[in-house]
C-alpha positions in Angstrom: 61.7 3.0 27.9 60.6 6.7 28.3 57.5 7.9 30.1 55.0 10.0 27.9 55.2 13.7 28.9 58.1 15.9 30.6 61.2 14.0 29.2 62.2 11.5 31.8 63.6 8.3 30.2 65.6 4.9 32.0 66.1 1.5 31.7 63.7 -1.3 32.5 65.9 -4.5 33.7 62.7 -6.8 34.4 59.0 -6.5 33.4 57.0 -9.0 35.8 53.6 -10.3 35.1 50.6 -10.8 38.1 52.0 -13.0 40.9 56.0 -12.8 40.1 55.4 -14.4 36.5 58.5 -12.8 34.9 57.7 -11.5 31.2 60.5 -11.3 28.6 58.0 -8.4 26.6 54.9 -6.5 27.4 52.5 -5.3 24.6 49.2 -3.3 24.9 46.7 -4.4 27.5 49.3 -6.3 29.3 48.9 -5.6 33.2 52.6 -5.9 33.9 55.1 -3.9 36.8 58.4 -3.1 34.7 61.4 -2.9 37.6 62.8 0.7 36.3 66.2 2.1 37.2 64.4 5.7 38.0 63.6 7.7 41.5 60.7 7.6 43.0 60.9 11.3 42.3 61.0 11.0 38.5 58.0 9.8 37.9 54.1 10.5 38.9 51.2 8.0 39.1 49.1 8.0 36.1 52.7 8.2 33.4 52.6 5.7 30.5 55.5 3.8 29.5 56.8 3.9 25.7 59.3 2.9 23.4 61.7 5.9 23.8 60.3 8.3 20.8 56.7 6.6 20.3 54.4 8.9 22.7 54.1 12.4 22.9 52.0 14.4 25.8 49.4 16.7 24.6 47.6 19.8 26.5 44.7 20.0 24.1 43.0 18.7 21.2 40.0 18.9 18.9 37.7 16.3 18.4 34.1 16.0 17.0 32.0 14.4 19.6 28.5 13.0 18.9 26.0 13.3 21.8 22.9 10.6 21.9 19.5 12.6 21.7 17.4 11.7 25.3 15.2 9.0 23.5 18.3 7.4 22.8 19.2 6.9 26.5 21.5 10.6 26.7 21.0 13.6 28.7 18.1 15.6 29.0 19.5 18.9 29.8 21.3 21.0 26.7 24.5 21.9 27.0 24.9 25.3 27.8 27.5 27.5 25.6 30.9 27.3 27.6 29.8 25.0 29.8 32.7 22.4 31.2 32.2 19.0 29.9 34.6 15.8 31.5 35.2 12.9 29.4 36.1 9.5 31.4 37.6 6.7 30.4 40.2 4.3 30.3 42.6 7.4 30.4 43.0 10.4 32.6 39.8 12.5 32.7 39.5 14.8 29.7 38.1 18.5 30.3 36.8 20.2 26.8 34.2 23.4 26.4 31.6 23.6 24.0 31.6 25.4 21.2 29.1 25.2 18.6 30.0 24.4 14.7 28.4 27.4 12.2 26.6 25.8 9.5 28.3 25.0 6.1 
């Protein structure tokens, strides 16, 4: 296993299910607690667990993000030029600026 980020990789030698259940393999939305052969020191809260080679760590990224006009149940204050937006979800909160597309 290797955690997604700084290279820090080890060796998980059980993978436990809620309650003590032990679990011979954990895929995507499994909740599970892997017993890992690390320090405490090696790894922060928040890390995700891969396949040594499968996940990369990235500072930034571009996306295209559609916003819901406010009859549509969105905001009703613009978005002002540089202002910080946060996205939340399942991951880590997401901090992008706003930067307006010419037209075509």
């Amino acid at each position: 296993m290797e955690y997604a980020g700084p290279s820090t990789s080890g060796t998980a030698t059980a993978t436990e299910r809620s309650r003590g259940d032990r679990a011979e393999r954990a895929e995507t939305g499994n909740n599970v607690g892997p017993s890992c052969m690390v320090t405490r020191w090696d790894v922060e809260r928040g890390r995700a667990l891969a396949t040594p080679g499968t996940a990369r760590a990235h500072s930034a990224f571009e996306a295209e993000v559609y916003v819901l006009p406010e009859n549509d149940g969105d905001r009703d204050v613009t978005f002002a030029l540089r202002q910080t937006q946060f996205c939340f979800g399942l991951l880590p909160s997401v901090q992008f600026g706003h930067t307006p597309r010419s037209p075509a």
